[in-house]
C-alpha positions, 0 to 999 in steps of 0.5 A: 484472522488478524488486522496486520497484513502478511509481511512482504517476502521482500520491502518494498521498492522504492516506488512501491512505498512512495505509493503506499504513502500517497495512499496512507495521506490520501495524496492525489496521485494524477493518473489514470483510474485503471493505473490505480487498479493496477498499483493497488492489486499489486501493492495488495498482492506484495503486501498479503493485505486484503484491502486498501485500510489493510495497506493504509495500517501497513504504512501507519505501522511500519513508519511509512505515514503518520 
């Protein structure tokens, strides 16, 4: 297996990048715990990653945090 997740079938939406930067960053987003849950199933299930590190170098490598 490999440390890249799968390439999205399609990028991103505009808020779904504003959260996957807020994460890379380590930002305090203010909402809700289950809101959390929610996002990164969602962001793990577009993106093909296995875990939030996944989605952290997902965002490292495509220019989205650094």
């Amino acid at each position: 297996m490999t440390d890249r997740p799968t390439p999205p079938a399609s990028p991103p939406r505009r808020r779904a990048q504003g959260q996957v930067e807020a994460l890379a960053r380590g930002d305090r987003l203010y909402i809700g715990a289950g809101t959390v849950k929610t996002h990164v199933a969602r962001l793990l299930a577009k993106l093909g990653a296995r875990d939030r590190v996944q989605l952290v170098i997902h965002a490292y490598r495509s220019g989205l945090a650094g």
